[in-house]
C-alpha positions as CSV (number, residue, x, y, z in Angstrom):
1,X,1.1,0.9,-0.9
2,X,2.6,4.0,0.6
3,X,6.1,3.1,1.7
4,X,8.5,4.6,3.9
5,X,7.8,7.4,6.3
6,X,9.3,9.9,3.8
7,X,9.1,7.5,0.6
8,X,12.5,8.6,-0.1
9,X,15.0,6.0,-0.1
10,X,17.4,7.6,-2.8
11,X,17.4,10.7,-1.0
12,X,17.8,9.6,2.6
13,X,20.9,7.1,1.4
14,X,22.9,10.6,0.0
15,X,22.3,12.4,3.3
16,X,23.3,9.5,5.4
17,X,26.4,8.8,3.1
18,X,27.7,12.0,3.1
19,X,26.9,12.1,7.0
20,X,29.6,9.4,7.3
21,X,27.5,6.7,8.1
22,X,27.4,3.5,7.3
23,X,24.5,1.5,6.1
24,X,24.0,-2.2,6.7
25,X,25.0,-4.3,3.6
26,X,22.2,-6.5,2.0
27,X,22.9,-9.3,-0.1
28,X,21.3,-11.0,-2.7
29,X,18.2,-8.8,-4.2
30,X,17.9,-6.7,-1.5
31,X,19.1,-2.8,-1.7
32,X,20.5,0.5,0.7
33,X,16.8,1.3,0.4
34,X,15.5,-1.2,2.4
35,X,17.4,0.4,5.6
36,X,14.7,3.0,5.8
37,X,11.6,1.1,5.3
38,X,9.6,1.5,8.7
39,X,9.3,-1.4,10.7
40,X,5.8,-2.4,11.7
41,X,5.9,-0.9,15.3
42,X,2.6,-2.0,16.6
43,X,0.4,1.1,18.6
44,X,-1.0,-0.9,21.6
45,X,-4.1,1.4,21.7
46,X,-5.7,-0.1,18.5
47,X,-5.7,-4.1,19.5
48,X,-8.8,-3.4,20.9
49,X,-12.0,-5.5,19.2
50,X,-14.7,-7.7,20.0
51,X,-15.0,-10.6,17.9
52,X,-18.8,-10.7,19.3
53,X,-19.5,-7.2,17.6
54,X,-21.4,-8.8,14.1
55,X,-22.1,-5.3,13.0
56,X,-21.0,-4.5,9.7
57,X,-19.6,-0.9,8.2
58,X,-21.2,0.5,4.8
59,X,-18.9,1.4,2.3
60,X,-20.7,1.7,-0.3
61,X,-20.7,5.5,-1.3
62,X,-16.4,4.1,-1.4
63,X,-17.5,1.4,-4.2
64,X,-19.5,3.7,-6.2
65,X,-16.6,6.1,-6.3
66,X,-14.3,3.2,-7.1
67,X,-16.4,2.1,-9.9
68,X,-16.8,5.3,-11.3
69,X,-13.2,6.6,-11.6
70,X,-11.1,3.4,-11.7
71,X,-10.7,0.9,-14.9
72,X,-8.1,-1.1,-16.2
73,X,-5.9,0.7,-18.6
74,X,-5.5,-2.6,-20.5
75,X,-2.2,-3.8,-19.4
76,X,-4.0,-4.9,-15.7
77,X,-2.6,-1.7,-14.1
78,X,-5.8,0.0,-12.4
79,X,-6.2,3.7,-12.8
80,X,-7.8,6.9,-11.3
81,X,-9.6,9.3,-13.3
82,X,-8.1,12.5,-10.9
83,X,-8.8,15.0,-13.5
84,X,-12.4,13.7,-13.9
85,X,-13.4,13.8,-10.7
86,X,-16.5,16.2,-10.3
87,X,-16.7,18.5,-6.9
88,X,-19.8,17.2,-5.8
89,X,-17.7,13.4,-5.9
90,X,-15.1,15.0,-4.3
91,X,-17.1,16.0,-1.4
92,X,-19.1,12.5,-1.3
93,X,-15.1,11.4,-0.6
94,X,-14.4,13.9,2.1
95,X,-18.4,13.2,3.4
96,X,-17.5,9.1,3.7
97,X,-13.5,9.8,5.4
98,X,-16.0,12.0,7.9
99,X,-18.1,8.8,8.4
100,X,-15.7,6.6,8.9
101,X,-13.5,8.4,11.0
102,X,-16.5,8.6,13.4
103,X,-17.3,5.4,14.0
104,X,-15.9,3.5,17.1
105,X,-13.9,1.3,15.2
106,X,-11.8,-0.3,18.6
107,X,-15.9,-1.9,19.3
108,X,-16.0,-4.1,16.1
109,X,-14.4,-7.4,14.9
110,X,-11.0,-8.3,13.6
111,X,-12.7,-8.5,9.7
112,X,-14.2,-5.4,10.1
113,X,-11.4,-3.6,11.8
114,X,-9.3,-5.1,8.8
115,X,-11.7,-4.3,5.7
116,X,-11.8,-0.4,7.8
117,X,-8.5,0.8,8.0
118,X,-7.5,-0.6,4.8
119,X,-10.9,1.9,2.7
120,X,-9.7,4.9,5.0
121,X,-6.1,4.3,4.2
122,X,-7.2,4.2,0.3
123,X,-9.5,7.0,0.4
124,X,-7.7,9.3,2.3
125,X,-4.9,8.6,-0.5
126,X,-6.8,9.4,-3.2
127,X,-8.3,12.7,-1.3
128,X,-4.9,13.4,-0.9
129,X,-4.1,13.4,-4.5
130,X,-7.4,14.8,-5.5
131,X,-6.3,18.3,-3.1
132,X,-2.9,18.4,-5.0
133,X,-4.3,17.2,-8.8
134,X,-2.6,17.5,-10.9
135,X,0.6,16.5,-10.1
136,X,3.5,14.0,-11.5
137,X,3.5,11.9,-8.6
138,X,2.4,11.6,-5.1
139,X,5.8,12.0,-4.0
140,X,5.8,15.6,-5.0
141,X,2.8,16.4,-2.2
142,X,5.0,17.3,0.2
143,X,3.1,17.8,2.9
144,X,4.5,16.2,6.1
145,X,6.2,17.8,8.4
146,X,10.1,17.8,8.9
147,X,13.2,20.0,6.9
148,X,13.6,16.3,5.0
149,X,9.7,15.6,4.5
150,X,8.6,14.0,1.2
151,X,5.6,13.4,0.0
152,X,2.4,13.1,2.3
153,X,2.5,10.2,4.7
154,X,3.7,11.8,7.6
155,X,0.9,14.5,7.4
156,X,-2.2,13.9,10.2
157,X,-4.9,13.4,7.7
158,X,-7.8,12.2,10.3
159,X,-8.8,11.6,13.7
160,X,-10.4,8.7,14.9
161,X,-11.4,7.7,18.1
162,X,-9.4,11.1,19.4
163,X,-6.8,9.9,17.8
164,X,-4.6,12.2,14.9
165,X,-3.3,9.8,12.2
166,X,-1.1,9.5,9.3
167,X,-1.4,7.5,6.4
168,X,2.0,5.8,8.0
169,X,0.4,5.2,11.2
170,X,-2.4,3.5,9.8
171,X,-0.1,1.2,7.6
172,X,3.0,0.5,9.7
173,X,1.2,0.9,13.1
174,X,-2.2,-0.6,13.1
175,X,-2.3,-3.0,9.8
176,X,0.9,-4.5,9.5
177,X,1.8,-5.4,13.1
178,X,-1.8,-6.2,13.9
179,X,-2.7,-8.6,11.1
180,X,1.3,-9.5,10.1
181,X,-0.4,-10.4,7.2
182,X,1.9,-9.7,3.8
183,X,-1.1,-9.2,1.6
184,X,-1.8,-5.9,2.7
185,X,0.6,-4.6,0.6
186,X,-1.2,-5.7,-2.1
187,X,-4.5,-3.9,-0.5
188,X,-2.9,0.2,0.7
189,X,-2.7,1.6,-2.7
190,X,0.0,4.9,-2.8
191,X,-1.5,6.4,-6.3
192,X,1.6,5.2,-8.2
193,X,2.0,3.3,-11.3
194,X,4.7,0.3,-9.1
195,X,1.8,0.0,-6.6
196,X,-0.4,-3.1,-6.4
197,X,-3.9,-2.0,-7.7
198,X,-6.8,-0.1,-6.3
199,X,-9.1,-2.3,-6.5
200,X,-13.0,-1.2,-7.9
201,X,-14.7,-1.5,-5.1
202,X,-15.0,-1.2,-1.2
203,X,-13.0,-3.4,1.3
204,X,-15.7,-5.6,3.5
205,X,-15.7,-7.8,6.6
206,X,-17.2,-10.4,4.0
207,X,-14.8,-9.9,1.4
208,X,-11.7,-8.5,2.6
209,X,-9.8,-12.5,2.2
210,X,-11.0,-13.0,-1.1
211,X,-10.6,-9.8,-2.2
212,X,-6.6,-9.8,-0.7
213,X,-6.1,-12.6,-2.6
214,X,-7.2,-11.1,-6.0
215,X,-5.1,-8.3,-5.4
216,X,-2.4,-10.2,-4.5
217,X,-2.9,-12.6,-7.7
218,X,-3.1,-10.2,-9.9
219,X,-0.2,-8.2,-9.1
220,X,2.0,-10.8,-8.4
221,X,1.5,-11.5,-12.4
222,X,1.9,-8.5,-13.9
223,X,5.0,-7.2,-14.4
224,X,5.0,-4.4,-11.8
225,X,5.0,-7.1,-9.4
226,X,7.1,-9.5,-11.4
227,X,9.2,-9.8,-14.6
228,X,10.9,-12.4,-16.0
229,X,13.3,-12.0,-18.9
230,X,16.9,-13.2,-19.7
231,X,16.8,-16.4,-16.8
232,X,16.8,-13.0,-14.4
233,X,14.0,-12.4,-12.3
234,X,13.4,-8.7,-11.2
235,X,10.4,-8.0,-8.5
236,X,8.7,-4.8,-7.3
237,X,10.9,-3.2,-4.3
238,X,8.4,-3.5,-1.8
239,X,9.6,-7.1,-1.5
240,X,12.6,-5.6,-0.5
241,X,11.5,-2.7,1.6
242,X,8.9,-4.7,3.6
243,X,11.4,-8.2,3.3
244,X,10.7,-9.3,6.9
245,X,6.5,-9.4,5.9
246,X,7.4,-12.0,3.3
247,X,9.7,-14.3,5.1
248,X,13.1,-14.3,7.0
249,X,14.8,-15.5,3.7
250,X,15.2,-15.2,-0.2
251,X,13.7,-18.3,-0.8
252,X,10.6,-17.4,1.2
253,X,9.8,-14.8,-0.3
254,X,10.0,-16.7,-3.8
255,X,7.8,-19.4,-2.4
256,X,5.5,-16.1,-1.8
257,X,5.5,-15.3,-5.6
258,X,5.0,-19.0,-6.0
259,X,2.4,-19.4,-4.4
260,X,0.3,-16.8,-6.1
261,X,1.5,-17.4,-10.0
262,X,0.3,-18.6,-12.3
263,X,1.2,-22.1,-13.0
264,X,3.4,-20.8,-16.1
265,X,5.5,-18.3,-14.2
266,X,5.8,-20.6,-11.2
267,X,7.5,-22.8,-13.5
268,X,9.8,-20.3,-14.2
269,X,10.5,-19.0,-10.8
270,X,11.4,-22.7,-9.0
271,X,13.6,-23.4,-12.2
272,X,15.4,-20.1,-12.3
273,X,15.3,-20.2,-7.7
274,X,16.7,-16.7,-7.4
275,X,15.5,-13.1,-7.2
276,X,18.1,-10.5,-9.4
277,X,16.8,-6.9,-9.2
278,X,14.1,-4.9,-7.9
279,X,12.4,-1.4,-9.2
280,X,9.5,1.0,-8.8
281,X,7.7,3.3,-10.8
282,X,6.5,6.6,-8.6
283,X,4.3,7.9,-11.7
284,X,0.9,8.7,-10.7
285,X,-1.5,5.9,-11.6
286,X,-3.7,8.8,-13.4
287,X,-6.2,7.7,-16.3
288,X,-5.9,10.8,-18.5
């Protein structure tokens, strides 16, 4: 899940505190951070569907990537085998974000549309990385435009439907306000260690709510998502940079984390009913 429009935070809060300005306070768990998250600032153009359209999109050439390069590295982070990546797969990459990009995607259903944008976003990620390999993290591709720019999600990647996009366009204007449904950010993957897994195979019309459930399961219980020591509970920041997707409140978005632990760790959160600290890890999720 790629974050802010310049991914960041740390930097922007220096410029805008030695600007003079000041930052609205957050209580509780949140952080300055969370003033630069985007909002999700819907793009009008994209509602277009027809929930008649039954047609369905291959991805498979995505899956067999997927299954090639990612495995678990044992402690249920998923990981990309950049460096192993042979040119002819990297082409077959490039070959399917030309594929997709081409099909009328505003003509098919909401599942479709959904499953879509979340494989393009992914893909174009990991092509992305592929361009820069190797490199320490995906923050250090800066490629977007600006003085301030950081990191590649305000570059126009693709065009689709005569449309130029960015990977920030596709997350914060199309999936987020279209679907305002939280477990996308268990689905965009932003090559980084602190990001909810990419998953080993292809987002479908057929499996996109199972499969956003899984994702969400599985790093809602590990500790990049959640960690429990001490009575204290600390949580990945993107429950703090994207707060409003999880709830209007603290105790919503612990219901959230609830409601997708395990019965042990739910246990936990209800008796310990508060959220302490959040961090990130920016390393690239690389399998060396």
């Amino acid at each position: 899940m790629a974050l802010f429009s310049s991914c960041a935070a740390s930097r922007s809060v220096a410029r805008f505190a030695l600007a003079g300005l000041v930052l609205t306070g957050l209580s509780g768990f949140r952080s300055f951070e969370a003033n630069f998250a985007p909002d999700a600032d819907l793009w009008a153009r994209w509602e277009a569907h027809d929930p008649q359209n039954v047609s369905t999109i291959d991805a498979s050439d995505w899956t067999a990537l997927l299954r090639q390069y990612v495995s678990d590295d044992g402690s249920g982070l998923n990981r990309f085998a950049y460096g192993a990546v042979s040119d002819a797969d990297q082409r077959k990459l490039k070959a399917f974000i030309v594929d997709q990009a081409a099909l009328p995607i505003s003509t098919y259903a909401r599942p479709a549309q959904k499953a879509y944008w979340i494989n393009l976003y992914n893909a174009l990620t990991v092509d992305v990385v592929l361009d820069a390999y190797p490199v320490e993290s995906i923050r250090d591709i800066d490629i977007s435009p600006g003085f301030f720019a950081d990191g590649p999600w305000d570059k126009e990647l693709v065009s689709v439907e005569g449309e130029e996009l960015t990977l920030n366009v596709i997350e914060h204007r199309i999936l987020r306000p279209i679907w305002k449904d939280a477990r996308l950010h268990y689905a965009v993957n932003c090559a980084s260690v602190g990001c909810p897994n990419l998953q080993r195979e292809a987002f479908t019309a057929e499996n996109v709510e199972t499969l956003l459930n899984v994702a969400a399961r599985s790093y809602v219980n590990n500790a990049r998502g959640v960690s429990i020591s001490d009575g204290e509970v600390r949580i990945s920041s993107i429950y703090d940079w994207f707060f409003e997707d999880f709830g209007k409140t603290e105790e919503d978005v612990l219901e959230h984390l609830i409601a997708h632990s395990e019965d042990d760790q739910a246990k936990s959160l209800r008796a310990i009913g508060k959220l302490h600290d959040t961090g990130y890890d920016w390393t690239l999720n690389d399998a060396k």
